[in-house]
VEXTIMI-621763 format. One line per field, with one value per atom (N, C-alpha, C, O): residue number from 1; residue in three letters; atom name; x, y, z. Coordinates in nm, 4 decimals, always signed. Atoms other than C-alpha are relative to their C-alpha. Layout:
marke <- [NUM/...]
nudren <- [ALA/...]
torke <- [CA/...]
east <- [X/...]
north <- [Y/...]
up <- [Z/...]
This chain:
marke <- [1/1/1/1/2/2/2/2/3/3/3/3/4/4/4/4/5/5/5/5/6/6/6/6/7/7/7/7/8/8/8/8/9/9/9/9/10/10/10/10/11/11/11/11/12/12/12/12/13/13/13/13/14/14/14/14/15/15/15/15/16/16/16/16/17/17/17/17/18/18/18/18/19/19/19/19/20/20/20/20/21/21/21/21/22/22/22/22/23/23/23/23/24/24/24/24/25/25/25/25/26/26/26/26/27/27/27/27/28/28/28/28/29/29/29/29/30/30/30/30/31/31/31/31/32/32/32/32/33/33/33/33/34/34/34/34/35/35/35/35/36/36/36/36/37/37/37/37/38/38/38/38/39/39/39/39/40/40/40/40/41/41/41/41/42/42/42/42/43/43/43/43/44/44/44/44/45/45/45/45/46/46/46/46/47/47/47/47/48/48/48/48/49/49/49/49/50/50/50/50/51/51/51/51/52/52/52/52/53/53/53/53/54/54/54/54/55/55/55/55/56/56/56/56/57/57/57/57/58/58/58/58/59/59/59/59/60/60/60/60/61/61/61/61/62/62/62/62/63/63/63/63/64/64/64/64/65/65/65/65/66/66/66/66/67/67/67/67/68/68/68/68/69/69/69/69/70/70/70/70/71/71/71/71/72/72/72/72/73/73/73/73/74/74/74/74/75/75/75/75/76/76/76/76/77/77/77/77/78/78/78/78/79/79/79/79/80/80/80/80/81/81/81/81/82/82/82/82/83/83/83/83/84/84/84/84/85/85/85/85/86/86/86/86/87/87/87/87/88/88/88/88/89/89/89/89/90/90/90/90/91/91/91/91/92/92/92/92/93/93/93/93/94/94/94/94/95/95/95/95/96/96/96/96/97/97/97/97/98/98/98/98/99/99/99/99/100/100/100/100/101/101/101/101/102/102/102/102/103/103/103/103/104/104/104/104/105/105/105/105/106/106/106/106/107/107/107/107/108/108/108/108/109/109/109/109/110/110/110/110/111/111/111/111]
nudren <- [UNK/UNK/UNK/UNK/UNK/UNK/UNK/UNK/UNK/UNK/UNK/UNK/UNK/UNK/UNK/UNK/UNK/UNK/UNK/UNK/UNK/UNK/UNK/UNK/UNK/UNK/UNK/UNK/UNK/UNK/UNK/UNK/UNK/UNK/UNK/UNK/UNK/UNK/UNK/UNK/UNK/UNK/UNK/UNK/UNK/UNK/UNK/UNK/UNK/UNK/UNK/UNK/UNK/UNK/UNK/UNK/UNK/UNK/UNK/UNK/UNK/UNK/UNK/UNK/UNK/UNK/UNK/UNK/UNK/UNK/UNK/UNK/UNK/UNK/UNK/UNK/UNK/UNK/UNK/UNK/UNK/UNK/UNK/UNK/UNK/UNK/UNK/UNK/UNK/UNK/UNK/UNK/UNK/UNK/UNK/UNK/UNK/UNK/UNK/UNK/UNK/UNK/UNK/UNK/UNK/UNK/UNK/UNK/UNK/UNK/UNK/UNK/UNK/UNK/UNK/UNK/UNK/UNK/UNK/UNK/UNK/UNK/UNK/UNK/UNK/UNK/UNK/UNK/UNK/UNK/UNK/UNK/UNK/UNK/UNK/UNK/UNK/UNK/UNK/UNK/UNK/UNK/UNK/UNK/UNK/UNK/UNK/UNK/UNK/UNK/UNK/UNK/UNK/UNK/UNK/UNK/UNK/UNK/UNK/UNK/UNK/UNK/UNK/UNK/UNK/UNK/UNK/UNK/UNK/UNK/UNK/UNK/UNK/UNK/UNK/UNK/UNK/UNK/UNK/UNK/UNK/UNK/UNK/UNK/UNK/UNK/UNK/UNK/UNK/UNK/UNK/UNK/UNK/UNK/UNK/UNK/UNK/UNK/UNK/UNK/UNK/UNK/UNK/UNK/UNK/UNK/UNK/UNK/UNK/UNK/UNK/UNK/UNK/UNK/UNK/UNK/UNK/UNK/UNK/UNK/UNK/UNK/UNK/UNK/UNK/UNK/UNK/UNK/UNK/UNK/UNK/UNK/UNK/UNK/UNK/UNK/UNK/UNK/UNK/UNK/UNK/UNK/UNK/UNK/UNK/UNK/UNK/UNK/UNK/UNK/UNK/UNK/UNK/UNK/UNK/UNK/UNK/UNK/UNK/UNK/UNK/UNK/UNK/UNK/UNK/UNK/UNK/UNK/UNK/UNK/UNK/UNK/UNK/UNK/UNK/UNK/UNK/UNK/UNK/UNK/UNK/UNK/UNK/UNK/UNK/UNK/UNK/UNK/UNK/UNK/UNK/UNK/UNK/UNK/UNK/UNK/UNK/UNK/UNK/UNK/UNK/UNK/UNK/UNK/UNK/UNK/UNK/UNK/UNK/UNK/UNK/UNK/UNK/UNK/UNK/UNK/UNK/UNK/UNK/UNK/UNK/UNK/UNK/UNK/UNK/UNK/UNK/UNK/UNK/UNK/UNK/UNK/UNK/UNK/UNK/UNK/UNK/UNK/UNK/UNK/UNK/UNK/UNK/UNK/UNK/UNK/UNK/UNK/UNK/UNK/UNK/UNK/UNK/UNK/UNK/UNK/UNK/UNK/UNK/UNK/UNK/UNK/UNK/UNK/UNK/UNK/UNK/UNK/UNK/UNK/UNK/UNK/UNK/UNK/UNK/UNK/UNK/UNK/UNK/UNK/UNK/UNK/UNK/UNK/UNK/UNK/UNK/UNK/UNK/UNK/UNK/UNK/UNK/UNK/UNK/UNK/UNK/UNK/UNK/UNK/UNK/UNK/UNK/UNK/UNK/UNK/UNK/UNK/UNK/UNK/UNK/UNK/UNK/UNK/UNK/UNK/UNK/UNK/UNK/UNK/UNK/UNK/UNK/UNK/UNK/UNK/UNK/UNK/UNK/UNK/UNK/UNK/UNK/UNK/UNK/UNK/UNK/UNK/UNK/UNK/UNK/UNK/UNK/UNK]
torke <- [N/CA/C/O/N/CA/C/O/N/CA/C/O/N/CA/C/O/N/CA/C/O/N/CA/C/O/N/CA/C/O/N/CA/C/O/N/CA/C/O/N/CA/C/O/N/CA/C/O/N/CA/C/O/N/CA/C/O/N/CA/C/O/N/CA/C/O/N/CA/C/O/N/CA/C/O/N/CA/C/O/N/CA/C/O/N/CA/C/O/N/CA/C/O/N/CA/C/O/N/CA/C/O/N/CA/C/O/N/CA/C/O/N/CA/C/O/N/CA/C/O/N/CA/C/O/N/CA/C/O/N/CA/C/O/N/CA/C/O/N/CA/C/O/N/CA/C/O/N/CA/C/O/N/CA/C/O/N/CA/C/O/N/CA/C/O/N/CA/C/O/N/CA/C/O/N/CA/C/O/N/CA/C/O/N/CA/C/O/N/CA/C/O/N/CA/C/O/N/CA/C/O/N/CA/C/O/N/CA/C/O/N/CA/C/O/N/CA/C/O/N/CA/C/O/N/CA/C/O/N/CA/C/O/N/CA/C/O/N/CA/C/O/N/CA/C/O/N/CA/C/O/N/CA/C/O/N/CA/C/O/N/CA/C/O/N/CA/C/O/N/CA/C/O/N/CA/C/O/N/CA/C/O/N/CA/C/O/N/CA/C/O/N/CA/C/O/N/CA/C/O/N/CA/C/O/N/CA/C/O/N/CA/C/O/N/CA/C/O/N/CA/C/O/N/CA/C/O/N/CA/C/O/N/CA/C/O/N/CA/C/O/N/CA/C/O/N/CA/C/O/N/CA/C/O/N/CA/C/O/N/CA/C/O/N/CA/C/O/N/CA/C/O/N/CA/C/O/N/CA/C/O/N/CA/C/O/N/CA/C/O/N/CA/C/O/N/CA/C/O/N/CA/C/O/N/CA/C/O/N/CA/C/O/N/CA/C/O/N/CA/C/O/N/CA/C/O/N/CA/C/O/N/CA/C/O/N/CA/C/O/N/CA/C/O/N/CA/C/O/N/CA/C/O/N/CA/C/O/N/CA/C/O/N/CA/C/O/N/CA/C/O/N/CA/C/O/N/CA/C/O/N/CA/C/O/N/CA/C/O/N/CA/C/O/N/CA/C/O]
east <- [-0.1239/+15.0368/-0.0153/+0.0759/-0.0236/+14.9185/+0.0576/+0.0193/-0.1067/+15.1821/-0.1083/-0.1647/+0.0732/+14.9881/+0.1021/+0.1462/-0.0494/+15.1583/-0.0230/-0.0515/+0.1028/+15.0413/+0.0879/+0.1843/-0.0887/+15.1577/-0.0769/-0.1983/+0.1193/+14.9904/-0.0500/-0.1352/+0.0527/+14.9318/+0.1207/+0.2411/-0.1494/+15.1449/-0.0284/-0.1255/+0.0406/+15.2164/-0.0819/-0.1731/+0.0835/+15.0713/-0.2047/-0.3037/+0.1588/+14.7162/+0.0188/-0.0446/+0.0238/+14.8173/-0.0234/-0.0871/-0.0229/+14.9174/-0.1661/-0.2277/+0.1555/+14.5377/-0.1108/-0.2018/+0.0626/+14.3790/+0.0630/-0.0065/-0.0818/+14.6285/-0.0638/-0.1344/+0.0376/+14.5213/-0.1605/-0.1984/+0.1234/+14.1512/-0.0583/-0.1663/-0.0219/+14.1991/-0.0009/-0.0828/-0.0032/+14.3837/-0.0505/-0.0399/+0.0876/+14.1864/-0.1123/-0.1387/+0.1082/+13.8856/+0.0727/+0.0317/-0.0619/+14.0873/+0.0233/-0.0349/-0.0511/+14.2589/-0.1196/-0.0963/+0.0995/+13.8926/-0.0449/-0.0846/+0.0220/+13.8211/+0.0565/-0.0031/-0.0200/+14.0615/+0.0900/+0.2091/-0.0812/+14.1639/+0.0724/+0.1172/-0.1472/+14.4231/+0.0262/-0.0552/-0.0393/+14.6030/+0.0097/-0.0057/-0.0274/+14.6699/+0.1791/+0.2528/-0.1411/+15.0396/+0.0766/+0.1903/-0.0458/+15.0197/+0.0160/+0.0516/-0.0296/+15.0224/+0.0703/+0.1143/-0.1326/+15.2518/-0.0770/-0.1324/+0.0453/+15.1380/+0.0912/+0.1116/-0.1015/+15.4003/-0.0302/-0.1051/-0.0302/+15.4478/+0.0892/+0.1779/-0.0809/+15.6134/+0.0118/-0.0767/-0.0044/+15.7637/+0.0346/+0.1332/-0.0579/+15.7571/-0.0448/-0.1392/+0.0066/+15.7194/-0.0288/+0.0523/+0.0987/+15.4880/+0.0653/+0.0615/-0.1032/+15.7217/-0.1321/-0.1467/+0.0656/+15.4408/-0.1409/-0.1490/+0.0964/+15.0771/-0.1132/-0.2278/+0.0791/+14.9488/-0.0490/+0.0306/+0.0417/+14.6952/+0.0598/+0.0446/-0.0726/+14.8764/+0.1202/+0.1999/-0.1269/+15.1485/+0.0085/+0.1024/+0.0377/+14.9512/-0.0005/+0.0149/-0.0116/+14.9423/-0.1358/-0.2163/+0.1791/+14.6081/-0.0770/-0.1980/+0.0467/+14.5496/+0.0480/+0.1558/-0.0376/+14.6038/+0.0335/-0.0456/-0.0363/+14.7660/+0.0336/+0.1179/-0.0446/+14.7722/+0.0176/-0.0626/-0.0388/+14.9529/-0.0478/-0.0524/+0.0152/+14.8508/+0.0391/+0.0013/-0.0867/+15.0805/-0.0430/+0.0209/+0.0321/+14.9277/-0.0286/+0.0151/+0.0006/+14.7972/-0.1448/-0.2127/+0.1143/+14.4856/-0.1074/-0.0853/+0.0759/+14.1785/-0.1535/-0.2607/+0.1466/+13.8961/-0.0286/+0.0193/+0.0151/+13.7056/-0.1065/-0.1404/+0.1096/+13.4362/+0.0829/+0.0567/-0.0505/+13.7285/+0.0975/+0.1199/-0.0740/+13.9435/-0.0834/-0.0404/+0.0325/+13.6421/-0.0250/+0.0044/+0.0262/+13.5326/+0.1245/+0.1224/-0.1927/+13.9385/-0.0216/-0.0473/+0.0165/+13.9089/-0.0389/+0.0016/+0.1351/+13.5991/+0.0544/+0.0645/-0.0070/+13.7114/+0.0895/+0.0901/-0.1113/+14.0374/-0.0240/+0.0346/+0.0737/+13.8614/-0.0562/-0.0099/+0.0456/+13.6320/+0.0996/+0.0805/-0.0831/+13.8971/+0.1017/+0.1389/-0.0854/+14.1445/-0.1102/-0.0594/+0.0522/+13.8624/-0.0371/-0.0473/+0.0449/+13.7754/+0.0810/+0.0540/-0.1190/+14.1226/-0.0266/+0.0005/-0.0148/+14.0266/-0.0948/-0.1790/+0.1283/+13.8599/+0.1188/+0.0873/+0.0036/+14.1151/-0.0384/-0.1115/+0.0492/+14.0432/+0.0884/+0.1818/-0.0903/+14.1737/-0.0080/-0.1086/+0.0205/+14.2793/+0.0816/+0.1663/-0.0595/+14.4146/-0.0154/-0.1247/-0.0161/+14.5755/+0.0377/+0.0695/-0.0539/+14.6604/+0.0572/+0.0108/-0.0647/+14.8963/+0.0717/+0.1492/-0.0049/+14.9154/+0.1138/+0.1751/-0.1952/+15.2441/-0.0675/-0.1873/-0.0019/+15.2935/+0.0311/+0.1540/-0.0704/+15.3128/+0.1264/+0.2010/-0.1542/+15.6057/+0.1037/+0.2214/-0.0809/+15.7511/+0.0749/+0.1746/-0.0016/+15.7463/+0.0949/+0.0831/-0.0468/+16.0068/+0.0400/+0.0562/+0.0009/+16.0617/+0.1303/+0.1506/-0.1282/+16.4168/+0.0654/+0.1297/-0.0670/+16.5300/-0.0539/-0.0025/+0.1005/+16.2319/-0.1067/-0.1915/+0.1796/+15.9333/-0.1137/-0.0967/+0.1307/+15.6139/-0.0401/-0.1067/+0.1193/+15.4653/+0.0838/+0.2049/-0.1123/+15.5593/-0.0292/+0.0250]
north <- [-0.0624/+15.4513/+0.1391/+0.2145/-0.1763/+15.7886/+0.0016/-0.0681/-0.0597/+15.9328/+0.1407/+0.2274/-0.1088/+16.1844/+0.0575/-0.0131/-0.0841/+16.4585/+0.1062/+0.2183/-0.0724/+16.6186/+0.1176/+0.1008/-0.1230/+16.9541/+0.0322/+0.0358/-0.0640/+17.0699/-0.1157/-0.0918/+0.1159/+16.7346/-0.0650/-0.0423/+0.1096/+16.4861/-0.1259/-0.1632/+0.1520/+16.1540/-0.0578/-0.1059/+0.1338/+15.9516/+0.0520/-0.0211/-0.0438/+16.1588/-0.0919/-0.1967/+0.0948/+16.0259/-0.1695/-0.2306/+0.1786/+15.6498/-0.0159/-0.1111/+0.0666/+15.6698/-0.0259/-0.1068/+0.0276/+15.6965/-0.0722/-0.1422/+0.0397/+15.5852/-0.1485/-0.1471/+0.1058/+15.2148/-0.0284/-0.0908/+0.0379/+15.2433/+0.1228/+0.1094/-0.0498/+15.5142/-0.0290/-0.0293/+0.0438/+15.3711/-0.1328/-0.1564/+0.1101/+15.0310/+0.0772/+0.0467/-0.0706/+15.2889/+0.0625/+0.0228/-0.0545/+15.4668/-0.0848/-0.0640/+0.1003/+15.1520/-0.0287/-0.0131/+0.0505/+15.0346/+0.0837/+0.0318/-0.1545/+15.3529/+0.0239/+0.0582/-0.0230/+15.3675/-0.1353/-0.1369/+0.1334/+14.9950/-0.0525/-0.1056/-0.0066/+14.9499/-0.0541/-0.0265/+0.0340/+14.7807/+0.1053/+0.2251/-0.1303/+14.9568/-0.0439/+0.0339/-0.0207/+14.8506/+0.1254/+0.1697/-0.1039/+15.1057/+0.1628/+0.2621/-0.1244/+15.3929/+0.0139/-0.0708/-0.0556/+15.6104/+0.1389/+0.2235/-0.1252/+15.8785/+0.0286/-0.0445/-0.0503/+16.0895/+0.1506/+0.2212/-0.1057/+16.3976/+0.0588/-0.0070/-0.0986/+16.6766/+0.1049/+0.1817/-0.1042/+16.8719/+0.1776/+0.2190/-0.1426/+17.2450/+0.0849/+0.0389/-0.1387/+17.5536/+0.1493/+0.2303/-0.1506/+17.8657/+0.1014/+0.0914/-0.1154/+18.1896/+0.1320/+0.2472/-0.1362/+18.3791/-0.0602/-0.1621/+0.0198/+18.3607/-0.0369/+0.0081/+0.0684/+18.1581/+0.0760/+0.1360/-0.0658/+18.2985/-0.0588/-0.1790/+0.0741/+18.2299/-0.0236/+0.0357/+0.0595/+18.0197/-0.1648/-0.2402/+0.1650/+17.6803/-0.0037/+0.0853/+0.0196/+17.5411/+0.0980/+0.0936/-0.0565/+17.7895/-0.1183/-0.1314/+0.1273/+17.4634/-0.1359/-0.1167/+0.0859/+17.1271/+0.0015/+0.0565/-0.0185/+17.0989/-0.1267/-0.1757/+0.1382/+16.7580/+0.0294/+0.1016/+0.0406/+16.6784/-0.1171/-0.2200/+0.1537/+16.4009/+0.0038/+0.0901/+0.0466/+16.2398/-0.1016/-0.2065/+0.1220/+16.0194/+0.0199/+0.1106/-0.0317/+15.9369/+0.0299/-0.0554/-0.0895/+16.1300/-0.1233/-0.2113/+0.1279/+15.8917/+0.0658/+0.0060/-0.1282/+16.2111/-0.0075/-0.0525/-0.1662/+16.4677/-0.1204/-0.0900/+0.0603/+16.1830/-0.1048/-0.1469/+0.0643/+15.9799/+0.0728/+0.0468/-0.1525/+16.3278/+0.0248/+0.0219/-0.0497/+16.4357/-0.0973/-0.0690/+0.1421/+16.0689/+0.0769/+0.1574/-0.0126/+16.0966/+0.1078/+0.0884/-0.1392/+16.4514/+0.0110/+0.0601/-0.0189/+16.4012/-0.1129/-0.0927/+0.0814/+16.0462/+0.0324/+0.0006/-0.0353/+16.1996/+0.1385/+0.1523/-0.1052/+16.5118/-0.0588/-0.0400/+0.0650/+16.2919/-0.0230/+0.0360/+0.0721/+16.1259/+0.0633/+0.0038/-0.1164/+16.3989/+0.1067/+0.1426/-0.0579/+16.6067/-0.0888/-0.0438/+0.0650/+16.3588/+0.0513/+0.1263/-0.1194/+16.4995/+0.0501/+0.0346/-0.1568/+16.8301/+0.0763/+0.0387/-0.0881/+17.1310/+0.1430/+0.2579/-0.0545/+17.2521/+0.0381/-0.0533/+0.0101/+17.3527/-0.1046/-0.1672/+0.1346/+17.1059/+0.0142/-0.0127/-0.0066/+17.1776/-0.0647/-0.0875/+0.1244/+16.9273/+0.0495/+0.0874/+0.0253/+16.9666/-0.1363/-0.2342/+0.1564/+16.6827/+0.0183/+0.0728/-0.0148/+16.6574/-0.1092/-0.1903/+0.1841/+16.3865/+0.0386/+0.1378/+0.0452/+16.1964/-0.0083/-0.0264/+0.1253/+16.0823/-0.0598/-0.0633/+0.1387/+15.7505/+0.0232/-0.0733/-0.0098/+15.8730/+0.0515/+0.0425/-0.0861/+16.0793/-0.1207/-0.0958/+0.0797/+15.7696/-0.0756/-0.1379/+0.1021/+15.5584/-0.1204/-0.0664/+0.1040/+15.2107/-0.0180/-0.0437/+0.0464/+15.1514/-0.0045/-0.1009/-0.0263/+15.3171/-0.0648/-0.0685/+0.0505/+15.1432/+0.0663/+0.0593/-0.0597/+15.3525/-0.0681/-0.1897/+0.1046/+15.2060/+0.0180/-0.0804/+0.0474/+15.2631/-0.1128/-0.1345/+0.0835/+15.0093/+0.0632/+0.0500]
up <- [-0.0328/+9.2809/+0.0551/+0.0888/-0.0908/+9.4307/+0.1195/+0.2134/-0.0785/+9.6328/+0.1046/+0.0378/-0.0303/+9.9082/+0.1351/+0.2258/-0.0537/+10.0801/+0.1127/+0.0704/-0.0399/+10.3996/+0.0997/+0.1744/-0.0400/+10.5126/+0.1301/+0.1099/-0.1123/+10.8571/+0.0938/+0.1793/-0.0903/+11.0278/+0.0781/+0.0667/-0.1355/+11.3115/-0.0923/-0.1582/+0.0342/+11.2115/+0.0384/-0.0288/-0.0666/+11.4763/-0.0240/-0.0204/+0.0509/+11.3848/-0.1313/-0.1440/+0.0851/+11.0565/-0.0549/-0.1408/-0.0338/+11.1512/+0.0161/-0.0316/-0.0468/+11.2846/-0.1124/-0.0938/+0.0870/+10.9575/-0.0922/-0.1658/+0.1400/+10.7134/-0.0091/-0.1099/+0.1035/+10.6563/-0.0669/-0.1660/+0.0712/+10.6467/-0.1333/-0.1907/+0.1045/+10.3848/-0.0727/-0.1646/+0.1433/+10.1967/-0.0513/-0.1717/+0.0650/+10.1697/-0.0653/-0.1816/+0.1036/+10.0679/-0.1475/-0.2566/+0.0796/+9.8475/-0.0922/-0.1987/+0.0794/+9.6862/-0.0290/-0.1489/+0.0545/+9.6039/-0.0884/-0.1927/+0.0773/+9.4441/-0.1365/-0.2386/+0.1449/+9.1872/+0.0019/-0.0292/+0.0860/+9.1410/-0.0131/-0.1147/-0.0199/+9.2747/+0.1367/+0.2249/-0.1412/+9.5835/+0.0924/+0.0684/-0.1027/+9.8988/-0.0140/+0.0465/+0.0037/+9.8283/-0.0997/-0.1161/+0.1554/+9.5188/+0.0762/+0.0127/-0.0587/+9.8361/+0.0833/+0.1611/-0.0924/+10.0040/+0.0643/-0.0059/-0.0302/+10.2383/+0.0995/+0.1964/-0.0821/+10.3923/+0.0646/-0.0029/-0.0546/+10.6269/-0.0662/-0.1205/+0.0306/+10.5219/+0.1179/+0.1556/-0.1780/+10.8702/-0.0744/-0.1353/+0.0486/+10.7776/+0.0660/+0.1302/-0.0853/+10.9456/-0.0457/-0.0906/+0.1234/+10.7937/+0.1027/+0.2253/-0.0615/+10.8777/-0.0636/-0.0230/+0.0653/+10.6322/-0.0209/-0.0895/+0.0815/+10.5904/+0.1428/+0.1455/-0.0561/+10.9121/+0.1196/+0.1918/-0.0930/+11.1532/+0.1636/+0.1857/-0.1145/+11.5119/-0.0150/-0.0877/-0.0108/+11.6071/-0.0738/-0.0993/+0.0689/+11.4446/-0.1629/-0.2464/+0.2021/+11.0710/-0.0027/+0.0903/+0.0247/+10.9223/-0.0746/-0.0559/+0.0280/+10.7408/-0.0533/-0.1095/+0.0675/+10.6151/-0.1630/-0.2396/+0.1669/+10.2480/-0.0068/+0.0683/+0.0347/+10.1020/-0.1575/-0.2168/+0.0911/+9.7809/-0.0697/-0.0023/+0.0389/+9.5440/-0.1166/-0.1959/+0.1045/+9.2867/-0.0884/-0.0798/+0.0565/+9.0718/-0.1738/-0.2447/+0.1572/+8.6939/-0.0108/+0.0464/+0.0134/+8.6265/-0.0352/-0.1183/-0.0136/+8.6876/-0.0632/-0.0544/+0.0247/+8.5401/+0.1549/+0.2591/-0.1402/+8.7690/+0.0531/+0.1675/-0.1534/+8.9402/+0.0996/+0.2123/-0.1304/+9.0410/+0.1392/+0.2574/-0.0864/+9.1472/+0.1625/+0.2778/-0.1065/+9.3366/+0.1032/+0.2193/-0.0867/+9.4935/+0.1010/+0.1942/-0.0839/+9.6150/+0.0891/+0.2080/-0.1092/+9.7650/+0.1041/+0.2095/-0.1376/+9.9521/+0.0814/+0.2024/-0.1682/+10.1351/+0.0622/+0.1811/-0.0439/+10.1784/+0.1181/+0.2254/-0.0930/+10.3439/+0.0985/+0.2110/-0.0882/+10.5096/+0.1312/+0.2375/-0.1029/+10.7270/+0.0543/+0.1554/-0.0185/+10.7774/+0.0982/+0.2044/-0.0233/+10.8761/+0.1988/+0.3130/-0.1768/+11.2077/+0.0578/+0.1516/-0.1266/+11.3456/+0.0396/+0.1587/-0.0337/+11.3860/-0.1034/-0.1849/+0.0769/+11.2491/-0.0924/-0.1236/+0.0820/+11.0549/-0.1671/-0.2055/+0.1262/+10.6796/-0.0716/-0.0215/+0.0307/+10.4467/-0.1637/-0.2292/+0.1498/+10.0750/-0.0118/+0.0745/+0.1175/+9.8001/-0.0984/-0.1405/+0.1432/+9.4724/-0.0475/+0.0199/+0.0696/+9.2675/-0.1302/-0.2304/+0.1475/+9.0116/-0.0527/-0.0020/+0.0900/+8.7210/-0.0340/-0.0735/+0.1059/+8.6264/-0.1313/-0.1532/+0.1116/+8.2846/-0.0263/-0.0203/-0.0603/+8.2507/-0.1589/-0.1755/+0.1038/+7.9114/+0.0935/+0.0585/-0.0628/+8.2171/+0.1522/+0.2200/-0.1040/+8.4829/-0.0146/-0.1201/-0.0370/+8.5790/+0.1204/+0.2298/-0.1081/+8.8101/-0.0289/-0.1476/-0.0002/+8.8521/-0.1098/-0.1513/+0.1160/+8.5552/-0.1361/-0.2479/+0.1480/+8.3282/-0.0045/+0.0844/-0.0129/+8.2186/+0.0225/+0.0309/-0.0540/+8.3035/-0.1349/-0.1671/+0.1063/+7.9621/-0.1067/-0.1107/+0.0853/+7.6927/-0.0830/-0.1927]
């Protein structure tokens, strides 16, 4: 179910990686590639960015905490493939649901 969030990128750059991602990804932590969502976020840096361009990529990731070798695995293929775009820099946080905090159509996922 990780949800990933990317601040600083175009779609159609994204359309170009998004499925063989997330088939790596989905093998990674066990999971289908139906369990992902990777969306654009259109925003516009008024403070901070060198130029008139993003200064870098910011990806978000939403998911349930898998420990730090499957975190970093994640990071790096996610870097990896983001990184063919272009040469901007490319940071990722990630921040765990809890599955007491989660709900599917008004049912928690944990029993």
């Amino acid at each position: 179910m990780p949800h990933l969030v990317f601040r600083g990128l175009g779609a159609e750059p994204l359309r170009s990686i998004a499925e063989p991602l997330a088939r790596e990804l989905a093998a990674l932590c066990g999971c289908g590639t139906d369990n992902f969502t990777m969306n654009i976020l259109a925003s516009e840096t008024v403070f901070g960015a060198a130029g008139n361009g993003p200064a870098f990529i910011f990806i978000e990731v939403g998911w349930f905490e898998r420990g730090r070798d499957t975190r970093d695995s994640f990071a790096r293929l996610v870097t990896e493939y983001v990184g063919k775009l272009g040469d901007a820099e490319i940071e990722i946080v990630f921040h765990a649901y809890r599955e007491d905090s989660y709900y599917i159509d008004g049912e928690p996922v944990q029993a």
